[in-house]
N, C-alpha and C positions, 0 to 999 in steps of 0.2 A: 504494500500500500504506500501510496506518494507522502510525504510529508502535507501537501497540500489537502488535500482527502484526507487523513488524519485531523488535521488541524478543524477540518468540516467537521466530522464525527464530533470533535469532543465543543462544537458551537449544538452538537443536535443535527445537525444536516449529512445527509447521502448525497454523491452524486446522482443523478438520475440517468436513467437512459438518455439518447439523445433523443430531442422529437424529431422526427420525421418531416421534412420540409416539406409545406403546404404549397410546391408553385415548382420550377423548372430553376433549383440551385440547391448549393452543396450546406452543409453547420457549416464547415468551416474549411481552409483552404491554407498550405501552407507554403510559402513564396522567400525560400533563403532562409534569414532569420530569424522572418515575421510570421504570424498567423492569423489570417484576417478571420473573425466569428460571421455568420450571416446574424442577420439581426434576428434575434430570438425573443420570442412570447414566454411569457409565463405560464408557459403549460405544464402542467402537474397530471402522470398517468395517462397524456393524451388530449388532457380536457383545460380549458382556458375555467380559472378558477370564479371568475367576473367579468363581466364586457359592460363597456361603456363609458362615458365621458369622465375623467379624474374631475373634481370639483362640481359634478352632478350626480350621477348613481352610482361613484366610484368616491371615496371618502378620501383625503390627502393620505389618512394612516394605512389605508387599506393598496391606495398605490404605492407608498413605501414599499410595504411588505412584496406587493406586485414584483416591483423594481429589483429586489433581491433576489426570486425566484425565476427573474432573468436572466440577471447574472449567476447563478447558480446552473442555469440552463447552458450560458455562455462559456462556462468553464467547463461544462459534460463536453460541450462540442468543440474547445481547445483541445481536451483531455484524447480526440481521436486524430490528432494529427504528431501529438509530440508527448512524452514524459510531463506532466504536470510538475516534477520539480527541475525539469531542464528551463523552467521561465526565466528568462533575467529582469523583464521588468513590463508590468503592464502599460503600456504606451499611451494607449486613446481609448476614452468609452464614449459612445455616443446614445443618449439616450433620448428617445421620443416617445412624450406625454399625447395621449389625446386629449383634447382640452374642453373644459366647456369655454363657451366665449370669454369670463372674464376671469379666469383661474391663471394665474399667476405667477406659481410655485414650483414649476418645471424642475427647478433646480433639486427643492425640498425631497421632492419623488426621486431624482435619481441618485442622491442620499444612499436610497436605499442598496443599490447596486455599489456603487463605491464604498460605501463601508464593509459589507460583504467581503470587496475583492480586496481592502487592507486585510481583513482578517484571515483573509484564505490566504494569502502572498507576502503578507508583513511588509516590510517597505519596498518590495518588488512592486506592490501591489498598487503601489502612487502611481496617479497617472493625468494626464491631459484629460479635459472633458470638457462632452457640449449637450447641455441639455435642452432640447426643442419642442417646443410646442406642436400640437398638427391637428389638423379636422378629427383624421380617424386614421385608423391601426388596422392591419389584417385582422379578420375577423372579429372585430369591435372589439380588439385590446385594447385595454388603457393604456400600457407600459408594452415597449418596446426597447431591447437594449442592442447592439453591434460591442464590436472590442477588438482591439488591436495589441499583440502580446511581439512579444521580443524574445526568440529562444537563442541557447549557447548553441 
C-alpha cells in the first residue's frame, strides 16, 4: 500500500474505483513527468451523490464535502497511471462550481479538494488553483475537479 493510500485510510477514506468516463476520454493521461486527471465528479459507487446548483439545492457545506470526493476521485485516476508515492508535487487543481446566479464562494467549495490533497500528499500536495464558477456540470454536478500532478 502507497504511503499516500495509507495516509487516506487513517483520515477514514478508500480509494475508490475509478469511475468510468461518461463521454469519448480517458481518468487520466500520462505525458513525461506530468499527469493530466480528466475532470472528475463526485461519484460514489457509480452514482452522483446530489445534483444541482451549489448555493441552491446544493448547500456551501454539502459542496465542500462534494469537492473532496473529487479529489479523492482524482487521485483513484492519478493512482492508474503512476505509483501514488512517485508524486513530486501537485501542480494545478482546477475546480468548477455550478453556481446559482448569485453564489459567490467558488473558492470556499474547492476548499474542499485542496485540503484533501495536503492531506493525502503533505507538502507535495500545495499547488496552483482556479476555482470557476459555470451554469452547469455533467450530469447536474455541483462540483467538478481536473489536477495536474508532477511524477519523479
Amino acid at each position: 500500500m502507497s504511503a499516500v493510500a495509507a495516509r487516506l485510510r487513517e483520515l477514514g477514506l478508500e480509494l475508490p474505483e475509478v469511475a468510468k468516463p461518461v463521454a469519448a476520454y480517458v481518468p487520466a493521461v500520462r505525458s513525461g513527468r506530468y499527469v493530466h486527471t480528466s475532470g472528475q465528479l463526485p461519484f460514489v459507487d457509480g452514482r452522483l451523490p446530489a445534483t444541482g446548483k451549489v448555493g441552491a439545492e446544493v448547500s456551501l457545506e454539502r459542496a465542500v464535502e462534494l469537492a473532496e470526493l473529487c479529489a479523492l476521485n482524482a487521485i483513484a485516476a492519478l493512482g492508474t497511471q503512476v505509483d501514488l508515492d512517485d508524486v513530486v508535487r501537485i501542480v494545478k487543481v482546477v475546480g468548477f462550481v455550478a453556481s446559482a446566479p448569485d453564489f459567490t464562494a467558488q473558492p470556499a467549495v474547492v476548499n474542499g479538494a485542496s485540503e484533501l490533497l495536503g492531506r493525502a500528499f503533505g507538502e507535495a500536495g500545495t499547488h496552483a488553483r482556479s476555482a470557476v464558477g459555470v451554469a452547469v456540470l455533467p450530469l447536474d454536478s455541483p462540483v467538478e475537479v481536473e489536477l495536474l500532478a508532477e511524477i519523479r
